[in-house]
PDB file of N, CA, C, O and CB in Angstrom:
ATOM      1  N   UNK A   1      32.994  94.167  21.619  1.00  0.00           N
ATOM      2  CA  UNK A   1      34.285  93.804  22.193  1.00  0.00           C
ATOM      3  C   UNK A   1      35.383  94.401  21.311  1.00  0.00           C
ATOM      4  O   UNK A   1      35.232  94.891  20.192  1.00  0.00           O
ATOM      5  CB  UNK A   1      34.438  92.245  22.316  1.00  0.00           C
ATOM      6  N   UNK A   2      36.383  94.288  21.931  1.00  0.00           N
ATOM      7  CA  UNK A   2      37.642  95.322  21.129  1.00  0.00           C
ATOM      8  C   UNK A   2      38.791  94.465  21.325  1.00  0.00           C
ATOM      9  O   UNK A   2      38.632  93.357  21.837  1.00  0.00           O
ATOM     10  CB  UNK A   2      38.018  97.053  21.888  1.00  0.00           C
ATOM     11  N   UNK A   3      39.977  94.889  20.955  1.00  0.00           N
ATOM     12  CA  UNK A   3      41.241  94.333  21.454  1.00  0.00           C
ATOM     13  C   UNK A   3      41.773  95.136  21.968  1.00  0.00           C
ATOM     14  O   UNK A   3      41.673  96.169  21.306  1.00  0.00           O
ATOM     15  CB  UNK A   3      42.072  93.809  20.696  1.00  0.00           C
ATOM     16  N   UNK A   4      42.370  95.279  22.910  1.00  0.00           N
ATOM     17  CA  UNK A   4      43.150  95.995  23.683  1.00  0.00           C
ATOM     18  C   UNK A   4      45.101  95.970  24.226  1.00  0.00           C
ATOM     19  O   UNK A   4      45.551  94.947  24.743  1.00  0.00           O
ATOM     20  CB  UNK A   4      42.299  95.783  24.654  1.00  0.00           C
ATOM     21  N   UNK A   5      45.565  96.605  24.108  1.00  0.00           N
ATOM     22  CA  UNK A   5      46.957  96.890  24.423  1.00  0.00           C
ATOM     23  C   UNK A   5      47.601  97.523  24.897  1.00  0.00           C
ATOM     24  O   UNK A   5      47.272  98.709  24.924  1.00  0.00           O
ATOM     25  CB  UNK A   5      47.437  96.976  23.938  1.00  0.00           C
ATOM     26  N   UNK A   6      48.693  97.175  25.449  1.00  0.00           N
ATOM     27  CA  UNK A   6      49.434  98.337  26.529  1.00  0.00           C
ATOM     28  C   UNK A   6      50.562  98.395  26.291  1.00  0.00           C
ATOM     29  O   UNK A   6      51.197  97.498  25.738  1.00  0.00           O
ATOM     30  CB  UNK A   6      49.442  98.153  28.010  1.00  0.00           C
ATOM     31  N   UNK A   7      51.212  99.952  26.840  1.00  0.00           N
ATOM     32  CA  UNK A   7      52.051 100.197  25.904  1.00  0.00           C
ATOM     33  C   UNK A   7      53.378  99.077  26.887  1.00  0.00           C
ATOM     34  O   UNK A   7      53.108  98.711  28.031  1.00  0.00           O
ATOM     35  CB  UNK A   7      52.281 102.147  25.579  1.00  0.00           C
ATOM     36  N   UNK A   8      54.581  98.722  26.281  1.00  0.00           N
ATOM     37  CA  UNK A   8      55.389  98.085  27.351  1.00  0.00           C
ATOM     38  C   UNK A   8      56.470  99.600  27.767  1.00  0.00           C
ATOM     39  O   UNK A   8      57.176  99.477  28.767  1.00  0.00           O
ATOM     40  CB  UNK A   8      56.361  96.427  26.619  1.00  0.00           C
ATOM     41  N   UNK A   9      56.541 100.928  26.992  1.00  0.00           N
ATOM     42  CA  UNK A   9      57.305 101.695  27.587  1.00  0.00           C
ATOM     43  C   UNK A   9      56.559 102.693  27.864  1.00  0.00           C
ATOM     44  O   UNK A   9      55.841 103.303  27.072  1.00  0.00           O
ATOM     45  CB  UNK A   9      58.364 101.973  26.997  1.00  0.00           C
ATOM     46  N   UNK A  10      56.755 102.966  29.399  1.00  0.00           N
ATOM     47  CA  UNK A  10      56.078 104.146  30.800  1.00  0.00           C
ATOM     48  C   UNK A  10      56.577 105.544  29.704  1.00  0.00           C
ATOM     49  O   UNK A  10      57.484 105.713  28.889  1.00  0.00           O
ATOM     50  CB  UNK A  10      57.319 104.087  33.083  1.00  0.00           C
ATOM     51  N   UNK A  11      55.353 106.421  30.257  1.00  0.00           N
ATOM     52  CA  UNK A  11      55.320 107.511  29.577  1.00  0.00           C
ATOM     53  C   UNK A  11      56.479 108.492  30.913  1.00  0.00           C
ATOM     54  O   UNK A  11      56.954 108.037  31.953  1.00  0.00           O
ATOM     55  CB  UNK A  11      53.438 108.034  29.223  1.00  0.00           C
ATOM     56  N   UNK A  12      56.602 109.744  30.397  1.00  0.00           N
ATOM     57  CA  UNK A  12      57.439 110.292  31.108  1.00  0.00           C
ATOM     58  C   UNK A  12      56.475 110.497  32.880  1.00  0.00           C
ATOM     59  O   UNK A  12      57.092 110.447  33.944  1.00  0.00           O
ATOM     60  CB  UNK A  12      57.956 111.756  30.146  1.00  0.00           C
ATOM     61  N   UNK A  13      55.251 110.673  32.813  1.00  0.00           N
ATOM     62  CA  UNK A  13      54.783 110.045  34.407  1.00  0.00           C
ATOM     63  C   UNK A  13      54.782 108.416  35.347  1.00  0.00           C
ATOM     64  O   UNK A  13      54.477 107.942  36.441  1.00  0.00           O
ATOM     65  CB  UNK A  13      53.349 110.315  34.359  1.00  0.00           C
ATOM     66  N   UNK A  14      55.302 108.078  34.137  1.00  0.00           N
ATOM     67  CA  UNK A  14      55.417 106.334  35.018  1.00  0.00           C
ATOM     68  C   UNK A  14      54.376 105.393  34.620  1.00  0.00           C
ATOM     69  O   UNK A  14      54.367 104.187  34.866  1.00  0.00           O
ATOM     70  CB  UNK A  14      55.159 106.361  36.853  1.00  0.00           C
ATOM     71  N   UNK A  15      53.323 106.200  33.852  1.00  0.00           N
ATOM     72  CA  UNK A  15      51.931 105.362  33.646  1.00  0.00           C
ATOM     73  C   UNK A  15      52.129 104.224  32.074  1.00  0.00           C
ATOM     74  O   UNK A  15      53.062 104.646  31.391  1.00  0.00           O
ATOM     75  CB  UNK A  15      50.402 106.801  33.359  1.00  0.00           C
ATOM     76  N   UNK A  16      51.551 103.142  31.544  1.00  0.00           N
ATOM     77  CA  UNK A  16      51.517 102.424  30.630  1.00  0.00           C
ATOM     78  C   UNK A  16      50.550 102.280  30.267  1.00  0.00           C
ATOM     79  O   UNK A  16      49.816 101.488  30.858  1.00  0.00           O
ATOM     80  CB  UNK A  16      51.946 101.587  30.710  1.00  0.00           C
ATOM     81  N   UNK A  17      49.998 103.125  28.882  1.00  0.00           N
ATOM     82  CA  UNK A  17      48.800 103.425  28.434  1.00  0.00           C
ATOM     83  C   UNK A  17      48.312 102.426  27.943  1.00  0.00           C
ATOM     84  O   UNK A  17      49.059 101.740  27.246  1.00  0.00           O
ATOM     85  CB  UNK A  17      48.729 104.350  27.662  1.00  0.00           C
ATOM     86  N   UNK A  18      46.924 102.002  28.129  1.00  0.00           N
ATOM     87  CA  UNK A  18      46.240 100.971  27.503  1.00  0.00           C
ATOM     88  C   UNK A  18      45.116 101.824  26.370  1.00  0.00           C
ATOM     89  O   UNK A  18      44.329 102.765  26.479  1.00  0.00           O
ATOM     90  CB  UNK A  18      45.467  99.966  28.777  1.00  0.00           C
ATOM     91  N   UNK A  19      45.580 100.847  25.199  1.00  0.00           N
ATOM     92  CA  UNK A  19      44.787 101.668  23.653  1.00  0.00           C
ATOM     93  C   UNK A  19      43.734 100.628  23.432  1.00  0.00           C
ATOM     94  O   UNK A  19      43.753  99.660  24.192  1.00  0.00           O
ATOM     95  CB  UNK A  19      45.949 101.849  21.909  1.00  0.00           C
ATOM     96  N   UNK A  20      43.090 100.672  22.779  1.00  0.00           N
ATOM     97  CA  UNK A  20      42.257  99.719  22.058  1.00  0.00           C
ATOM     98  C   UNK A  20      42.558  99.849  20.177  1.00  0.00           C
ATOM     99  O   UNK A  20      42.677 100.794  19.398  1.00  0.00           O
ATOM    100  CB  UNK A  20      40.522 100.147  22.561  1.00  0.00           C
ATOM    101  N   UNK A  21      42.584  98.614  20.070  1.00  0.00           N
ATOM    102  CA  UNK A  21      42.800  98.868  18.620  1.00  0.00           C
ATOM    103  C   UNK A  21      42.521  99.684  17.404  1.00  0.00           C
ATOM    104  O   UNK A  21      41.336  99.794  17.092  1.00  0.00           O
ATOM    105  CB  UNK A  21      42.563  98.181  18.309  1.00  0.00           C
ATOM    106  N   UNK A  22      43.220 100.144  16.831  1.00  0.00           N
ATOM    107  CA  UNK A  22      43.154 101.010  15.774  1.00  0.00           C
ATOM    108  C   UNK A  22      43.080 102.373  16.385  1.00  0.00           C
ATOM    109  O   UNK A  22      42.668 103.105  15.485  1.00  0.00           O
ATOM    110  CB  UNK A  22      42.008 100.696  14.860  1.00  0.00           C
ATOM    111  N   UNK A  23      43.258 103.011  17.371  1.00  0.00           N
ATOM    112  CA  UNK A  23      44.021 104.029  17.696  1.00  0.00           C
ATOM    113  C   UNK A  23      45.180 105.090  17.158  1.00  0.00           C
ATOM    114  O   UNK A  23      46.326 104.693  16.950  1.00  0.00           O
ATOM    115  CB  UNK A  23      44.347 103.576  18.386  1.00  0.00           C
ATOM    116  N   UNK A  24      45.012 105.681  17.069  1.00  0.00           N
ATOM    117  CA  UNK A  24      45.955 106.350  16.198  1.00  0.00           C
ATOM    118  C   UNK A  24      47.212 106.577  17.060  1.00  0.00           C
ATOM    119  O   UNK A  24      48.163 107.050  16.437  1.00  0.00           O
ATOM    120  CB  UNK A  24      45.360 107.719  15.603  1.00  0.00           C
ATOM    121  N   UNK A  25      47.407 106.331  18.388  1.00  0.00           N
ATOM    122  CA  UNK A  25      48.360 106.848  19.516  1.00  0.00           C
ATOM    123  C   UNK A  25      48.768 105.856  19.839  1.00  0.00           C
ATOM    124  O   UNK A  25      49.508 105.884  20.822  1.00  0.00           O
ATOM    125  CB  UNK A  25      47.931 107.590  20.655  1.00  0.00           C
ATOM    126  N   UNK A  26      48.415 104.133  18.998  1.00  0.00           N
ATOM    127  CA  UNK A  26      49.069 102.857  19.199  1.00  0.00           C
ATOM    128  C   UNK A  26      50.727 102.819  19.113  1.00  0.00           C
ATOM    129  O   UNK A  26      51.520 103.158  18.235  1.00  0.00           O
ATOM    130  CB  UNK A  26      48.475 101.927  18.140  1.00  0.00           C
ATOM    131  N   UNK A  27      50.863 102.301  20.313  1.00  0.00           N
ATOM    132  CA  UNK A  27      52.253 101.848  20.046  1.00  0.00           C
ATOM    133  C   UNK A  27      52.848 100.986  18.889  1.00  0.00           C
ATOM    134  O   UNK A  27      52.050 100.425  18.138  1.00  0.00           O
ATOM    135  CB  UNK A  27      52.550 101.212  21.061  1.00  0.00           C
ATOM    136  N   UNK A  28      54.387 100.814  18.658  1.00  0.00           N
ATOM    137  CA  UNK A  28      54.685  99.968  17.535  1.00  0.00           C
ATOM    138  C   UNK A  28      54.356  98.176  17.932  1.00  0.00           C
ATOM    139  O   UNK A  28      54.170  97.603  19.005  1.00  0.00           O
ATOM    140  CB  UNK A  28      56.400 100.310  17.156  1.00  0.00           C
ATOM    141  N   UNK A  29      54.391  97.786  16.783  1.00  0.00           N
ATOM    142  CA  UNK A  29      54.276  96.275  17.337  1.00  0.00           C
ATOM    143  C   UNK A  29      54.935  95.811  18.305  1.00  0.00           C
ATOM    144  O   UNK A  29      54.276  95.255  19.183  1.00  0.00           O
ATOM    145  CB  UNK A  29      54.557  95.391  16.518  1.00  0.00           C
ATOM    146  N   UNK A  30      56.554  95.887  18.477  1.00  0.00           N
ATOM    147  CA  UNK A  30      57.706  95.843  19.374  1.00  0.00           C
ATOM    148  C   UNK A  30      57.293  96.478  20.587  1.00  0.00           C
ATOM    149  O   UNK A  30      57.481  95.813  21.606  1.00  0.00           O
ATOM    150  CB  UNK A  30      58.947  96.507  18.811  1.00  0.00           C
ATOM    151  N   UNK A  31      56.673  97.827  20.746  1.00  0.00           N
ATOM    152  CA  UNK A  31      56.375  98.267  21.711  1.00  0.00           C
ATOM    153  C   UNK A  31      55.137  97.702  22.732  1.00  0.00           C
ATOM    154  O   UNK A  31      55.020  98.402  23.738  1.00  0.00           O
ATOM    155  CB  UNK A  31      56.296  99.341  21.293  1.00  0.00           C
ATOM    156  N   UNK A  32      54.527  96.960  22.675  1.00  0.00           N
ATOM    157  CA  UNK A  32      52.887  97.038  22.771  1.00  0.00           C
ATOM    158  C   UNK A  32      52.784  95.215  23.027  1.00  0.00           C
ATOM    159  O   UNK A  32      53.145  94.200  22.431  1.00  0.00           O
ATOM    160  CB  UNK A  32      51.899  97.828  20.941  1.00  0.00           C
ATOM    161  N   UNK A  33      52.040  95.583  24.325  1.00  0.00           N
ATOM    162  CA  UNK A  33      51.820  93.772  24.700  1.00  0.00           C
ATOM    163  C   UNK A  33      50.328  93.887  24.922  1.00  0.00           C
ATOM    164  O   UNK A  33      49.719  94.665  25.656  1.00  0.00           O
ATOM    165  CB  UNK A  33      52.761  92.980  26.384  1.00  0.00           C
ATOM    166  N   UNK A  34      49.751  92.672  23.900  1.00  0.00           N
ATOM    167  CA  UNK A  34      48.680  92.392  23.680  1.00  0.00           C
ATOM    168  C   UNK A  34      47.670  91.546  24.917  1.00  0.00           C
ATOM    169  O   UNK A  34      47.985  90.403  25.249  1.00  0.00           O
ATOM    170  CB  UNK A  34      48.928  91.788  22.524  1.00  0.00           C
ATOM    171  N   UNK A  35      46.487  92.220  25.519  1.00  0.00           N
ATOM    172  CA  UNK A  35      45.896  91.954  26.465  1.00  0.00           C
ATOM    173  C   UNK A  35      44.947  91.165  26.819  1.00  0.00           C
ATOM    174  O   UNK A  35      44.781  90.523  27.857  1.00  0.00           O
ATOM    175  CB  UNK A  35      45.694  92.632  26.687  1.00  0.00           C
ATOM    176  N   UNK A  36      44.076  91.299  25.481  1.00  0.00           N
ATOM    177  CA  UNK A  36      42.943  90.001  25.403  1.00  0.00           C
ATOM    178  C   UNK A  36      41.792  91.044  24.556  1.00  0.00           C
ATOM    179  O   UNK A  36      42.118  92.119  24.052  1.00  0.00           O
ATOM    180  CB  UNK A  36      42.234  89.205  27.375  1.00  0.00           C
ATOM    181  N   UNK A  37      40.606  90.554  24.533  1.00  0.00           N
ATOM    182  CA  UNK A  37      39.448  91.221  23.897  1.00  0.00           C
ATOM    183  C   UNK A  37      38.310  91.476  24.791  1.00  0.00           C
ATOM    184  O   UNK A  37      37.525  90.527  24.783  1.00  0.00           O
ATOM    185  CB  UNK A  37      38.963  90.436  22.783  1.00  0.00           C
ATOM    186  N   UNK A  38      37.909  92.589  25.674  1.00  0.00           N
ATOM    187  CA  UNK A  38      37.150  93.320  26.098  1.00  0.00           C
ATOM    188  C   UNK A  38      36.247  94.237  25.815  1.00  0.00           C
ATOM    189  O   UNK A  38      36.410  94.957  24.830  1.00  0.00           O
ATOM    190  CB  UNK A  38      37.554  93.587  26.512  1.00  0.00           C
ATOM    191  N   UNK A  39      35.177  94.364  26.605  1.00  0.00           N
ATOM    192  CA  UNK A  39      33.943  94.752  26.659  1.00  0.00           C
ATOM    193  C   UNK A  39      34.614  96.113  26.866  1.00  0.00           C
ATOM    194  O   UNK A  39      34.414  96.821  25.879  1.00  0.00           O
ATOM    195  CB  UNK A  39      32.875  94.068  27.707  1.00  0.00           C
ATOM    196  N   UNK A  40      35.291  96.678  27.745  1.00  0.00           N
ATOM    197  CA  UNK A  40      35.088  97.945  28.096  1.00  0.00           C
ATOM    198  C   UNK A  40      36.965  98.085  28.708  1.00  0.00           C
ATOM    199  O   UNK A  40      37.684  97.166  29.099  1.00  0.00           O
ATOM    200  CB  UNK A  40      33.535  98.132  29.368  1.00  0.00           C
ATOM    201  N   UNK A  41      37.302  99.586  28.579  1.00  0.00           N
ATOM    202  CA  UNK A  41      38.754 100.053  28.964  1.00  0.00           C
ATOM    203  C   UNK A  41      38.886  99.419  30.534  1.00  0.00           C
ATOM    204  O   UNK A  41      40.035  99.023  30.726  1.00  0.00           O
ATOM    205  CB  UNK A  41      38.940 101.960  28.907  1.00  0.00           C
ATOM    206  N   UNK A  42      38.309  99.293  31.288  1.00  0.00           N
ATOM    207  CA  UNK A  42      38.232  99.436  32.650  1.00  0.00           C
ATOM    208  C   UNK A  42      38.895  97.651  32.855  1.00  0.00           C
ATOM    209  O   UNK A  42      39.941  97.223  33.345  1.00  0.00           O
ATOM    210  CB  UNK A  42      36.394  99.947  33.287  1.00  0.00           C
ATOM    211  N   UNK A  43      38.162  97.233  32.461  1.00  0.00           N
ATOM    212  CA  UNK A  43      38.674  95.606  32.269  1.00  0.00           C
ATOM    213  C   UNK A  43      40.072  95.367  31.565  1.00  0.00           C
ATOM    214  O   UNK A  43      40.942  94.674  32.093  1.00  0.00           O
ATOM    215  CB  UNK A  43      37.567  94.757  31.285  1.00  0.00           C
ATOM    216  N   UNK A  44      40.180  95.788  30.730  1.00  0.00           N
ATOM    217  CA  UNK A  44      41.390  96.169  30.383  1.00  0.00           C
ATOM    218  C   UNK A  44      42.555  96.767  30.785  1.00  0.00           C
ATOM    219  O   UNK A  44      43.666  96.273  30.591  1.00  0.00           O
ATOM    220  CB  UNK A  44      41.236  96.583  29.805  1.00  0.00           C
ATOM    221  N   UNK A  45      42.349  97.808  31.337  1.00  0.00           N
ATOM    222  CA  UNK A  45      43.409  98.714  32.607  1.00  0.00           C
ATOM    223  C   UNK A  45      43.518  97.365  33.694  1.00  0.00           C
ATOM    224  O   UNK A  45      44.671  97.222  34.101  1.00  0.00           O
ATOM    225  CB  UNK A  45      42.380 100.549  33.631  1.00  0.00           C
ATOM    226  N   UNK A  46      42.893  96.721  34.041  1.00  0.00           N
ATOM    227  CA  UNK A  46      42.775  95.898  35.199  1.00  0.00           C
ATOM    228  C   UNK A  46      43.645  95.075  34.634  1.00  0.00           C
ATOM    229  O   UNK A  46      44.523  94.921  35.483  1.00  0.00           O
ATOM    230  CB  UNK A  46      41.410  95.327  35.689  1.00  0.00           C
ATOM    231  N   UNK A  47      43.928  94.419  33.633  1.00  0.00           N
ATOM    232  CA  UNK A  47      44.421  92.920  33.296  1.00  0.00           C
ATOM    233  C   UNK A  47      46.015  93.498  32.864  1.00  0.00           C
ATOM    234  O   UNK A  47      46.972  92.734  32.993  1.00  0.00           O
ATOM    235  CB  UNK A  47      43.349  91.945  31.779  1.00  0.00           C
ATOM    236  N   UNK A  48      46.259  95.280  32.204  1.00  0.00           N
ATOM    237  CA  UNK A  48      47.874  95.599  32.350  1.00  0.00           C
ATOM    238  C   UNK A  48      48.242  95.837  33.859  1.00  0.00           C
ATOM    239  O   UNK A  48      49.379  95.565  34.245  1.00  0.00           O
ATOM    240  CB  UNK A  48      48.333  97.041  31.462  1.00  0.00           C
ATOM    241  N   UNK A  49      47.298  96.338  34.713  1.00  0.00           N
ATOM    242  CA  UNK A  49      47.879  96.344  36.112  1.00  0.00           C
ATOM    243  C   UNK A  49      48.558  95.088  36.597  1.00  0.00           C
ATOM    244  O   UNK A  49      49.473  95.005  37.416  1.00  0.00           O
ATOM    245  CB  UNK A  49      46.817  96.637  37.071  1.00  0.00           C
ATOM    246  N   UNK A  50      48.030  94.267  36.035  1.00  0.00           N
ATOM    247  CA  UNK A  50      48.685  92.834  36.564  1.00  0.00           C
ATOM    248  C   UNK A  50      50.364  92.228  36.201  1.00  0.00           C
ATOM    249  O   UNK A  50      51.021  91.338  36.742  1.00  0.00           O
ATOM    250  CB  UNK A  50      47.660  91.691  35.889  1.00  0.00           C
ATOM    251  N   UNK A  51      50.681  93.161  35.040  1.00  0.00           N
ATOM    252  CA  UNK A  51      51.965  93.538  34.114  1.00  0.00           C
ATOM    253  C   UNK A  51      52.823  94.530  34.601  1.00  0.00           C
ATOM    254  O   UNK A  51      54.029  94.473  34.842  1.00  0.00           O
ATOM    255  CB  UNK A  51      51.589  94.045  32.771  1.00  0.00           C
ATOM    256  N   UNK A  52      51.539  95.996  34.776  1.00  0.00           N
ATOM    257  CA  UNK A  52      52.035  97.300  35.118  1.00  0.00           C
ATOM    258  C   UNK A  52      51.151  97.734  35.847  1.00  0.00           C
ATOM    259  O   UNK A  52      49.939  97.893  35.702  1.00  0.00           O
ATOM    260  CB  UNK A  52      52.327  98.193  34.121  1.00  0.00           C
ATOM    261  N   UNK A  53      52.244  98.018  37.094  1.00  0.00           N
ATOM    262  CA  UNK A  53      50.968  98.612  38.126  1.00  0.00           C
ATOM    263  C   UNK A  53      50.377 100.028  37.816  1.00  0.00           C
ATOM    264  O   UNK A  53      49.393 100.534  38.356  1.00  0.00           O
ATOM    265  CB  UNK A  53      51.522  98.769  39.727  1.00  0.00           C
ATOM    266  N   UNK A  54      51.132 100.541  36.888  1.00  0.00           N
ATOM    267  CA  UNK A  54      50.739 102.361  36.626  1.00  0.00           C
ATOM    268  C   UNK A  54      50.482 102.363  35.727  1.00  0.00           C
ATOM    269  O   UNK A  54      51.098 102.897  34.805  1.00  0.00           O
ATOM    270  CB  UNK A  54      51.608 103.559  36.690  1.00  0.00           C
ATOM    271  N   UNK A  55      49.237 101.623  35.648  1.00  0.00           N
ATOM    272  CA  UNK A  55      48.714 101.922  33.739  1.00  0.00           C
ATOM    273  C   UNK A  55      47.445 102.131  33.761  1.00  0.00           C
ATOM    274  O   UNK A  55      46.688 101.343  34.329  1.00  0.00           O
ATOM    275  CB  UNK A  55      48.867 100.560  32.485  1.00  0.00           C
ATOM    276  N   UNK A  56      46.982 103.320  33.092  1.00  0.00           N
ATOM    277  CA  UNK A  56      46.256 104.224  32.210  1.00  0.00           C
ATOM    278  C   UNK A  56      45.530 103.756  31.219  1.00  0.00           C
ATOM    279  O   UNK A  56      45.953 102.722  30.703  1.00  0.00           O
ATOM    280  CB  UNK A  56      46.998 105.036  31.664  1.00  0.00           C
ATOM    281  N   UNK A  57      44.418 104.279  30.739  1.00  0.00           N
ATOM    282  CA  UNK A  57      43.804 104.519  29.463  1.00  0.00           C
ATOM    283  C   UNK A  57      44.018 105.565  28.974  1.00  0.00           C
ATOM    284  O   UNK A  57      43.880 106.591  29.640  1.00  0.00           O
ATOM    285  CB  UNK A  57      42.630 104.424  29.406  1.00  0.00           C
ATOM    286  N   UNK A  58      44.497 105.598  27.401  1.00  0.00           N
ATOM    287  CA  UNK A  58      45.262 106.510  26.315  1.00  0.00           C
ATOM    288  C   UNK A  58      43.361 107.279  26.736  1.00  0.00           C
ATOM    289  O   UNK A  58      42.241 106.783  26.863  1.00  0.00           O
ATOM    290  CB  UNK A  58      46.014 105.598  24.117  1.00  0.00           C
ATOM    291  N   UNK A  59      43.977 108.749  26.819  1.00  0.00           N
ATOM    292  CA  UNK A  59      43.037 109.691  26.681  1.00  0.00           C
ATOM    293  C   UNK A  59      42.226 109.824  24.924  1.00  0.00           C
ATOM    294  O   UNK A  59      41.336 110.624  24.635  1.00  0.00           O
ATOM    295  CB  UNK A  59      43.895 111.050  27.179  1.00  0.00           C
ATOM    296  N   UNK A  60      42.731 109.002  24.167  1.00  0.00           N
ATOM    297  CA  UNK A  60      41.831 109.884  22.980  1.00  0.00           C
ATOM    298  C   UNK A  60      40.786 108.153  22.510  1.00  0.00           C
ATOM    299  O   UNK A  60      39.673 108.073  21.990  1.00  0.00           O
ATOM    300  CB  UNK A  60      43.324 110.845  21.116  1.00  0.00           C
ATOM    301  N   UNK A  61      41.739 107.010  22.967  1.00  0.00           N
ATOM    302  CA  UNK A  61      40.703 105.901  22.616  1.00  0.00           C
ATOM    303  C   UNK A  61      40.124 105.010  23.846  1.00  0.00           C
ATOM    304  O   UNK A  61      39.163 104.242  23.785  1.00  0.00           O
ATOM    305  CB  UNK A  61      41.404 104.892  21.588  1.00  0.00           C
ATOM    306  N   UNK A  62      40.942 105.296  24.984  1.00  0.00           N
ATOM    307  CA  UNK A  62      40.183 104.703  26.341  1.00  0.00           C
ATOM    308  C   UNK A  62      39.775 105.987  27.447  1.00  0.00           C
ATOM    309  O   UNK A  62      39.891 105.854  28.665  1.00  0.00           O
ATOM    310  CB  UNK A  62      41.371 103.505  27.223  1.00  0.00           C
ATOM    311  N   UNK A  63      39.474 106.746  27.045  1.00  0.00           N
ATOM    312  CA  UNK A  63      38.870 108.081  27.492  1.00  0.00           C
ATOM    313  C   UNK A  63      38.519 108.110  28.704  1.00  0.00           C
ATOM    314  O   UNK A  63      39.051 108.989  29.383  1.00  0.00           O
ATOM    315  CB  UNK A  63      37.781 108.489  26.827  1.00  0.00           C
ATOM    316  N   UNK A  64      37.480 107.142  29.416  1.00  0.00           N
ATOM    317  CA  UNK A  64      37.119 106.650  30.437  1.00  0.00           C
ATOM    318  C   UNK A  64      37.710 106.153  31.326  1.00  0.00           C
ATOM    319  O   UNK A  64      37.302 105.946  32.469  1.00  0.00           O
ATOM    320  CB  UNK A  64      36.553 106.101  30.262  1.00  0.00           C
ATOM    321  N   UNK A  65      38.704 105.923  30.883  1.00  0.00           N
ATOM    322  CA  UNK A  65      39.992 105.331  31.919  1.00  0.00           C
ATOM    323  C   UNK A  65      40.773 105.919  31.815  1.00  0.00           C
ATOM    324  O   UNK A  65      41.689 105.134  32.059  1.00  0.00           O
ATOM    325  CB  UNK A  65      40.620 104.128  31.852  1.00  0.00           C
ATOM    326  N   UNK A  66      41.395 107.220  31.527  1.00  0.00           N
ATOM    327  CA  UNK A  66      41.905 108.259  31.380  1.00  0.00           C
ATOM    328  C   UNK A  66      42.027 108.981  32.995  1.00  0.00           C
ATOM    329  O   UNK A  66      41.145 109.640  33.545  1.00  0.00           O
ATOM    330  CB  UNK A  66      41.090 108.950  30.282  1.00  0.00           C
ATOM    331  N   UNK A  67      43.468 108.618  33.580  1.00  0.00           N
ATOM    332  CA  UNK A  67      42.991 109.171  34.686  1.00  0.00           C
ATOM    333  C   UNK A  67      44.161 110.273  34.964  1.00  0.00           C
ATOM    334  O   UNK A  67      44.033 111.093  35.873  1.00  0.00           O
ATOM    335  CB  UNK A  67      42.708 108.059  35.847  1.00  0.00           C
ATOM    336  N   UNK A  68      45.228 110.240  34.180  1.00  0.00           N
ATOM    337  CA  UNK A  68      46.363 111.337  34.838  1.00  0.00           C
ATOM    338  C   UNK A  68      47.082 111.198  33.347  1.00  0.00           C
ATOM    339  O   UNK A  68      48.112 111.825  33.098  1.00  0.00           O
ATOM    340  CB  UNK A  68      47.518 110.775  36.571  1.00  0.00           C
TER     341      UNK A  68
END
């Protein structure tokens, strides 16, 4: 299990990347609303959709959910 987070500011496509902790592409503390602790990115993307409907997995630590 991991912790997971999303960013609270949309990238220049509209999307709100969800990281998993210790990421190097983590947002600042201020930036970044904390999601819960998950098994996998996919569960995670699901629970910021509920926040942000256009949110992503950060391509270098949720890879798999990496979709645009």
């Amino acid at each position: 299990m991991a912790y997971y987070y999303v960013n609270k500011n949309a990238q220049a496509n509209g999307d709100h990347e969800v990281h998993k902790s210790g990421c190097s592409y983590m947002p600042e503390q201020e930036n970044r609303l904390y999601l819960g602790d998950f098994t996998n990115c996919k569960d995670a993307v699901k629970e910021a959709k509920k926040t942000y409907s256009k949110s992503n997995g950060c391509y270098y630590c949720a890879t798999e959910c990496h979709t645009s």
